[in-house]
C-alpha positions as CSV (number, residue, x, y, z in Angstrom):
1,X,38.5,334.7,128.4
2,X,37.0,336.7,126.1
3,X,34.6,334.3,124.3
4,X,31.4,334.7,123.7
5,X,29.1,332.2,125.5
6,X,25.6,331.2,125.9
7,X,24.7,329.0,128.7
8,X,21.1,327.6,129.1
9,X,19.7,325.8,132.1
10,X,16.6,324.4,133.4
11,X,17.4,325.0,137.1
12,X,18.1,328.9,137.8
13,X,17.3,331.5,140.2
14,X,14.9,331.6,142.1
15,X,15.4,328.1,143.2
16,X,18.4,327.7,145.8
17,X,21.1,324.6,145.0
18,X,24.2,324.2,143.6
19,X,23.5,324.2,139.8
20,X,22.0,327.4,140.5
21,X,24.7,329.2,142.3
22,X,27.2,327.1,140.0
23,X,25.9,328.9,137.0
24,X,25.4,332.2,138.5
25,X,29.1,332.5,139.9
26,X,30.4,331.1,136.7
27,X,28.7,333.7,134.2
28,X,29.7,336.6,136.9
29,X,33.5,335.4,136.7
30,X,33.9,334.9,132.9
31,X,32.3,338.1,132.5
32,X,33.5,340.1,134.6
33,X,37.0,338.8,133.7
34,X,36.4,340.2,130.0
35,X,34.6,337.9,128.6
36,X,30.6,337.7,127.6
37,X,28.4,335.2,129.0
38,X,24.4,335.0,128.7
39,X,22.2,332.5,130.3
40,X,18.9,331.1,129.5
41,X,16.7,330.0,131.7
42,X,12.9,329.3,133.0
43,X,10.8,332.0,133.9
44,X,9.5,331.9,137.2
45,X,8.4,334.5,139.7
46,X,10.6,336.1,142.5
47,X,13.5,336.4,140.0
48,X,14.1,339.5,137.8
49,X,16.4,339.4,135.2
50,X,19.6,340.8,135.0
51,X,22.4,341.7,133.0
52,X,22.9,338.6,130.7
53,X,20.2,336.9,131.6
54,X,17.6,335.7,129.4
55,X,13.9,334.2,130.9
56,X,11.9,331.6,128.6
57,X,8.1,330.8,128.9
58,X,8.5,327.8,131.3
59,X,5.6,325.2,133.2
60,X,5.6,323.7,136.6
61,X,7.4,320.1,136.2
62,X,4.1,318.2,138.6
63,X,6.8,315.9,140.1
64,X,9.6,317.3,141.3
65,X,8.7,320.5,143.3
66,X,10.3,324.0,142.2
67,X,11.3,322.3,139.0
68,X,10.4,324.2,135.7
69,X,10.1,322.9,131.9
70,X,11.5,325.7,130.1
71,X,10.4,326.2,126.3
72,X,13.3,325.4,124.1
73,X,13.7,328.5,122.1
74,X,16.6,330.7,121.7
75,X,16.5,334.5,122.2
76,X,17.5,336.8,119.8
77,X,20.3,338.2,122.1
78,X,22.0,335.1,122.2
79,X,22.4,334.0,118.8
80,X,25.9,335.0,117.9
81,X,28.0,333.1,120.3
82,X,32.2,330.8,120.2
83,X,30.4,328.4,122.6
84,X,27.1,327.1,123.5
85,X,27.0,325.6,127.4
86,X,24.3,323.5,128.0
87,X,24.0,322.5,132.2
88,X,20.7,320.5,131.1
89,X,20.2,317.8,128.5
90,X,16.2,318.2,129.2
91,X,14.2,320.9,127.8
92,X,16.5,323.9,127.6
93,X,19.4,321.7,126.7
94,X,17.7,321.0,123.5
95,X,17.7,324.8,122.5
96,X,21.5,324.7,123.0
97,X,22.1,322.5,120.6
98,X,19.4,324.0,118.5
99,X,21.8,327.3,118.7
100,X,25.3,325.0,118.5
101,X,23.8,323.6,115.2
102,X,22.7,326.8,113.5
103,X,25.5,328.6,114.2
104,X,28.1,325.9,113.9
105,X,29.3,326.9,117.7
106,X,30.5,323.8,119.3
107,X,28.3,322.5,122.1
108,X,30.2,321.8,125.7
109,X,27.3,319.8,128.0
110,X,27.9,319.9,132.2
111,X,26.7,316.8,133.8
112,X,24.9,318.3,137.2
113,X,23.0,315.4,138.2
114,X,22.7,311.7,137.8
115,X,19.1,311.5,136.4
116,X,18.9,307.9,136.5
117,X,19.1,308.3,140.1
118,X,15.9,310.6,141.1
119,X,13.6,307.9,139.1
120,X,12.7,306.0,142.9
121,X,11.4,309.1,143.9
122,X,9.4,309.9,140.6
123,X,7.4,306.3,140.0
124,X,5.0,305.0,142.0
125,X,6.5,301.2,141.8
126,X,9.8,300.0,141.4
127,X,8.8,298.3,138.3
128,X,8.4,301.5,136.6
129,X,11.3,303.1,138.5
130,X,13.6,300.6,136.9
131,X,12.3,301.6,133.1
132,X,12.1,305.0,133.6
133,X,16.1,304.9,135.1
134,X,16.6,303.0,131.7
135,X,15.0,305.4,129.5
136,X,16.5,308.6,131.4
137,X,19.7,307.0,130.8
138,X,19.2,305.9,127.4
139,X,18.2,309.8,126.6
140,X,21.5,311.2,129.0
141,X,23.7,308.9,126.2
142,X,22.1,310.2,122.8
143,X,22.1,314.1,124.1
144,X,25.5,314.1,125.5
145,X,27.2,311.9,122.9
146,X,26.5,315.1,120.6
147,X,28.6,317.1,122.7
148,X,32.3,318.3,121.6
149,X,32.8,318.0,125.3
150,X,30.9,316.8,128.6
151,X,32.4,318.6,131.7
152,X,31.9,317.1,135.3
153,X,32.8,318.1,138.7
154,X,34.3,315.1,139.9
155,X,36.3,311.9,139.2
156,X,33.2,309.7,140.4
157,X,30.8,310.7,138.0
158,X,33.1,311.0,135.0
159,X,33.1,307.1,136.2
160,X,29.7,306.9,136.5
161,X,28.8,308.6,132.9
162,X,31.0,306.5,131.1
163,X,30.6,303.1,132.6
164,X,26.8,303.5,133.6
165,X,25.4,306.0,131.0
166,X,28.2,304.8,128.8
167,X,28.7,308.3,126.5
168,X,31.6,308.3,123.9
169,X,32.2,311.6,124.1
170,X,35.3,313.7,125.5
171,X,35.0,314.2,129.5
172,X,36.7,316.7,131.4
173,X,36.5,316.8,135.1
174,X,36.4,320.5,136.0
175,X,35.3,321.1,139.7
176,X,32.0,323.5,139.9
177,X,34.5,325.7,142.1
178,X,33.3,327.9,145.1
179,X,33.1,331.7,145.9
180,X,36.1,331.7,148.5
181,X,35.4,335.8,148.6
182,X,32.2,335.0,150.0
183,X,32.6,331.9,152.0
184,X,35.5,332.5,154.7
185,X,35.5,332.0,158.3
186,X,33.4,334.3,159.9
187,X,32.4,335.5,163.6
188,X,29.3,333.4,164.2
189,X,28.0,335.1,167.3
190,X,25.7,336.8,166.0
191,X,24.0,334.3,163.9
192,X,23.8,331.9,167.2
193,X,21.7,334.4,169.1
194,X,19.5,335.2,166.0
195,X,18.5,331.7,166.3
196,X,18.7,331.1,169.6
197,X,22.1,328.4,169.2
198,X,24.5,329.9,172.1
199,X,26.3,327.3,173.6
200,X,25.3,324.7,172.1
201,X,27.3,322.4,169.9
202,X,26.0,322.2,165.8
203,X,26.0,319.5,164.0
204,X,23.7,320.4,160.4
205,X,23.0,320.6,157.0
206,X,21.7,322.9,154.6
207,X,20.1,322.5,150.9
208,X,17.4,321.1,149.5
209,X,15.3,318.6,151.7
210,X,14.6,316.0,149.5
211,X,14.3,312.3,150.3
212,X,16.8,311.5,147.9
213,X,19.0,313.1,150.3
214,X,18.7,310.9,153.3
215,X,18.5,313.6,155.9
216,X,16.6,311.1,158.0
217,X,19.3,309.3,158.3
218,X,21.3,312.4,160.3
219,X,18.2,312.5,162.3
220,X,18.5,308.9,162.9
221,X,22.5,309.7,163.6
222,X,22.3,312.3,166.1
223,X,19.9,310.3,168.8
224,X,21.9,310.2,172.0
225,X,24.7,312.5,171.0
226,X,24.7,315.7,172.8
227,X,24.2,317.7,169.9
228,X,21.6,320.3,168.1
229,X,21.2,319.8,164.8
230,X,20.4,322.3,162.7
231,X,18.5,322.1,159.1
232,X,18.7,325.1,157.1
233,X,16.7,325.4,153.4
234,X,13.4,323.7,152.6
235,X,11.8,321.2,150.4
236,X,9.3,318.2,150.3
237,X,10.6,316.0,153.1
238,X,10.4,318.3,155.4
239,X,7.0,317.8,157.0
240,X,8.6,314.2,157.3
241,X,11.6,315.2,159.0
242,X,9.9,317.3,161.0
243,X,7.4,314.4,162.4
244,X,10.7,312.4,163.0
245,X,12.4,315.0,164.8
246,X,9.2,315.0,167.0
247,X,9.8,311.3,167.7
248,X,13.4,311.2,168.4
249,X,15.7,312.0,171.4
250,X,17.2,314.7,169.8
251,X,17.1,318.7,169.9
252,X,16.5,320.0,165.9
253,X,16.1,323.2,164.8
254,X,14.7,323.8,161.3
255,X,15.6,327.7,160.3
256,X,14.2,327.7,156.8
257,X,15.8,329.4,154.0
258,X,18.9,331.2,154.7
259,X,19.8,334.3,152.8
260,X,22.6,333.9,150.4
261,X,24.9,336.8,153.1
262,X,24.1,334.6,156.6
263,X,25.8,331.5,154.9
264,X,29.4,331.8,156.1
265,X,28.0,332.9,159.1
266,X,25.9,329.2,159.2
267,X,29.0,327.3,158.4
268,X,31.7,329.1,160.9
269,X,28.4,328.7,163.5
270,X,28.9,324.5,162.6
271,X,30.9,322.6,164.7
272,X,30.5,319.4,162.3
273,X,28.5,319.8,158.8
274,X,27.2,316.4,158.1
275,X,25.9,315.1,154.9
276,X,24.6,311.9,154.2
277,X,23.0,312.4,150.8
278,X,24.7,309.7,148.2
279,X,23.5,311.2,145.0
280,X,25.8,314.2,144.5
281,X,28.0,315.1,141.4
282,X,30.2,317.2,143.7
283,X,28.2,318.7,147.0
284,X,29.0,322.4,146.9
285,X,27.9,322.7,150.3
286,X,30.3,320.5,151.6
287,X,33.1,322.5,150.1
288,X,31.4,325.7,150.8
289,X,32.0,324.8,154.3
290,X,35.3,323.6,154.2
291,X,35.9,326.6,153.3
292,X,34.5,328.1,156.3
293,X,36.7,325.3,158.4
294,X,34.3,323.4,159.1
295,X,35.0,319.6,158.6
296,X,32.4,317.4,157.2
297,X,30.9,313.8,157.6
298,X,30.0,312.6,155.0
299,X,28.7,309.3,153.0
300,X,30.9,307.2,151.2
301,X,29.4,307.4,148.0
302,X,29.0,308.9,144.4
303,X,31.1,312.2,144.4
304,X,31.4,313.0,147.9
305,X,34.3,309.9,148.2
306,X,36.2,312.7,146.4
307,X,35.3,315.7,147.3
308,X,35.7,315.1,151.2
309,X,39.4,313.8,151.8
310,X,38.8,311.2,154.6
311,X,40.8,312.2,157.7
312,X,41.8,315.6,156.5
313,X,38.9,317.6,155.5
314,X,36.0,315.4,157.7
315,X,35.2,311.8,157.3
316,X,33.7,309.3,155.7
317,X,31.0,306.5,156.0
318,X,29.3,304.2,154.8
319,X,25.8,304.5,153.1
320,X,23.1,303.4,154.6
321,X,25.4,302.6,158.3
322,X,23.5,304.8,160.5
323,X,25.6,303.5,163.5
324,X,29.3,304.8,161.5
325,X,27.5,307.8,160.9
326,X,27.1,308.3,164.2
327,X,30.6,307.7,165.3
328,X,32.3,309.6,162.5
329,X,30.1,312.2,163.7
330,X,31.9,312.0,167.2
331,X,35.3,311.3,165.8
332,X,34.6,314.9,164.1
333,X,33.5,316.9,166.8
334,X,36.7,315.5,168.9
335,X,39.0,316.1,165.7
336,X,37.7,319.6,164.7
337,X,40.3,321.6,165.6
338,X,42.8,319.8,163.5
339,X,40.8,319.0,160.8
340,X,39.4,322.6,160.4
341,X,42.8,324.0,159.7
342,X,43.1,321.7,157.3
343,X,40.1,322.9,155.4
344,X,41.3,326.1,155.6
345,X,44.9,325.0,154.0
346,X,43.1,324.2,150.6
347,X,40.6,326.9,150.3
348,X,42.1,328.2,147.2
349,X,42.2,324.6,145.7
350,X,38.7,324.9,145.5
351,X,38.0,328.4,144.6
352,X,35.5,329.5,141.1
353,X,38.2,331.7,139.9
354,X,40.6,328.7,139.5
355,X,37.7,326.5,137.9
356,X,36.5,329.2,135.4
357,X,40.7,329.1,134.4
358,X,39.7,325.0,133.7
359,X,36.5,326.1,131.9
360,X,38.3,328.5,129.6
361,X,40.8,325.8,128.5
362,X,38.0,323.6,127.4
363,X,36.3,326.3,125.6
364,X,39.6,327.0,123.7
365,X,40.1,322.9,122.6
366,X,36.9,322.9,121.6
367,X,37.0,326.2,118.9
């Protein structure tokens, strides 16, 4: 691993989700494993840079909230490089393959997020939904068709990018991996009386609240269960949820951010993590608790068909069935015992350090 690599995104620290911590774990492995790897990334305040890490000039994106355009320019530091790793076909995916093309460094592109998929929540009418999916799409296909090779974390969405977006270029699946130093069962004693959760059986979430995500559906889930659920990170449908939660028959707690440390601590807390968002490329969280041994309910859909192994790891069900939701729910809680040593069986499957070892064998087919 002892490549040189420059990695530019559009989606870095500050902002919390899984590209984020995704890229972050990945440059820390390869380089602290011998190799050197700088990323690129927005400016934006209440990050400092460090080691490695490059900021660009960057503007608010007005429709999608803690999103930032980047400027697509390549710093000095970066331009003698093996590889080029673009996690972004948008703005800062075009400097990588500005870079890849001066320097003759192949270009390797990660497909994070469906873009087609986000346009209902970006148009004011489905009319224009429906062209802007076609144009996103169109776009996706000409910037990762120039690619040497497309990586994504899951079966599902190799599917979907060349059926759908329908690329030519050569996909490798290579899981996002998790940080199983960090993310381990954990005493969560502690955390319940922080927040004022002892005795009380958890059922939550934690990410970004976005509508795409469906969290009202959970909401909608949990009335009549004798359950708290618990909501942990922020975002624009919260003041939504939080009107909802008003209405309901059902005890929610919304905690805000967590810091990056009280996370294991969150999971082990869990009885059930539930997750019923269906436009995931892999849903780090889920894994992340797993991890933790916590089982997970999850929709039937898009890359979390994969990465939740029905009746082993949690359960699965189907989009938009509010009522199976519900139940699966229940079959969880009364299974957790069982199915949480299970999780904790295939931590290492899922670990960073084995999907840095996949990221290196694409880096060598590619030089």
């Amino acid at each position: 691993m002892d490549h040189q690599v420059a990695a530019f995104t559009d989606t870095y620290l500050p902002t919390v989700n899984g590209v984020t911590y995704t890229i972050k774990t990945w440059s820390e492995r390869w380089n602290r494993n011998g190799g050197r790897m700088d990323v690129v990334y927005p400016r934006a305040d209440g990050h400092t840079a460090g080691p490695r890490e490059h900021p660009v000039r960057s503007v608010a994106f007005p429709w999608y909230d803690g999103y930032r355009l980047g400027t697509p320019k390549v710093p000095a530091a970066v331009s003698n490089v093996d590889v080029v790793h673009a996690h972004t076909p948008y703005a800062l995916g075009l400097g990588a393959m500005r870079l890849s093309r001066r320097t003759d460094a192949p270009l390797v592109a990660s497909y994070h997020t469906p873009g087609g998929e986000y346009t209902d929540y970006l148009a004011p009418t489905d009319g224009i939904a429906s062209g802007l999916e076609g144009f996103v799409e169109g776009y996706e296909r000409w910037f990762f068709n120039r690619a040497d090779a497309v990586l994504v974390p899951t079966a599902p969405i190799r599917d979907h990018l060349l059926d759908t977006v329908g690329i030519d270029s050569h996909v490798e699946v290579v899981s996002n991996g998790i940080d199983t130093e960090r993310f381990r069962p954990t005493d969560p004693a502690a955390f319940r009386e922080k927040y004022g959760l002892e005795g009380e059986t958890l059922v939550g979430y934690t990410g970004r609240h976005g509508y795409e995500k469906r969290l009202s559906d959970l909401l909608e889930a949990a009335e009549g269960l004798d359950i708290t659920v618990v909501l942990g990170g922020d975002g624009p449908a919260r003041a939504d949820l939080e009107a909802q939660a008003e209405r309901a028959d059902v005890d929610v707690r919304f905690l805000g951010f967590l810091d990056r440390d009280e996370m294991p601590a969150f999971y082990s807390a869990l009885d059930v993590f539930a997750f019923p968002s269906p436009v995931e490329t892999q849903g780090l969280v889920a894994l992340e608790a797993n991890a933790c041994g916590t089982a997970v309910v999850a929709v039937d859909s898009g890359a979390l068909s994969e990465t939740i192994d029905d009746g082993v790891t949690g359960y699965h069900f189907t989009p938009g069935n509010v009522a199976a939701f519900r139940e699966k729910i229940e079959d969880a809680l009364a299974d957790r015992e069982r199915l949480g040593e299970n999780c904790l069986e295939r931590r290492e499957t899922v670990s960073v350090d084995r999907a840095v070892e996949r990221l290196a064998d694409v880096y060598d087919s590619v030089l």
